[in-house]
C-alpha positions, 0 to 999 in steps of 0.5 A, a space after each residue: 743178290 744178297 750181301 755175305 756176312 764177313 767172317 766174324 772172330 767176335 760173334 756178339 759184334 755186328 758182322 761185316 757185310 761183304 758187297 763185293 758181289 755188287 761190282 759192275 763195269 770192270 772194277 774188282 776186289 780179289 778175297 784176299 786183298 781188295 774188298 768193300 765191305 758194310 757195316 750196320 749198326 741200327 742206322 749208321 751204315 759204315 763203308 770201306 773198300 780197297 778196290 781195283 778200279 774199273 769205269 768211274 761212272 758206276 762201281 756198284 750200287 747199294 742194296 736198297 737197305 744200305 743206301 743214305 738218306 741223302 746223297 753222300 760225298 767224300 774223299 778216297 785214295 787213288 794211287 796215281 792221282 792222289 785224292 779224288 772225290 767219290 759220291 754215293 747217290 740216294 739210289 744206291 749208285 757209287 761212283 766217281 764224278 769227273 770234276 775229280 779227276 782229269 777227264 782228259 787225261 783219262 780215268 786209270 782203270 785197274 788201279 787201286 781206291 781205298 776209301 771209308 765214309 760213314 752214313 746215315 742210312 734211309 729210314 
């Protein structure tokens, strides 16, 4: 699967890479109002994403050139939880650890996440 340029109204700045083709396990993004979308300038890659939630163990991974040299961790928004933690693994896989949220109380798909967090990517 390959990544789709954004539309860009500024064709001598880098585009906006559309990722939403990479979600797995029920979360969604509709093209108008939920998205996650990557933009790469040299080695600094920059995420940011309104998503429909779906199961917290995997939302998508990464295609191989946009994944961190390390593991990364940061804050996101839950609409019903307020902050929770998200991590994006050096293989690509993000997700949203359990420590985060109440695992008792359950993870609530089809809510909405919004978050951005900027990255050294692998080299």
């Amino acid at each position: 699967m390959a990544e789709v340029a954004a539309n860009n109204v500024y064709p001598d700045a880098n585009p906006w890479l559309d990722l939403s083709g990479y979600l797995v396990n029920g979360w969604n993004a509709d093209a108008l109002t939920r998205s996650v979308k990557a933009l790469v300038d040299g080695n600094t890659v920059t995420l940011s994403g309104s998503l429909v939630t779906g199961d917290p163990k995997a939302a998508f991974t990464l295609p191989v050139g946009l994944r961190p040299a390390n593991p990364e961790t940061f804050v996101a928004h839950l609409r019903d939880i307020g902050t929770v933690e998200c991590q994006i693994l050096t293989g690509g896989r993000f997700y949203v650890p359990p420590y985060s949220y109440n695992p008792l109380g359950g993870f609530p798909a089809g809510e909405i996440l919004l978050f951005s967090v900027t990255y050294q990517r692998r080299a």
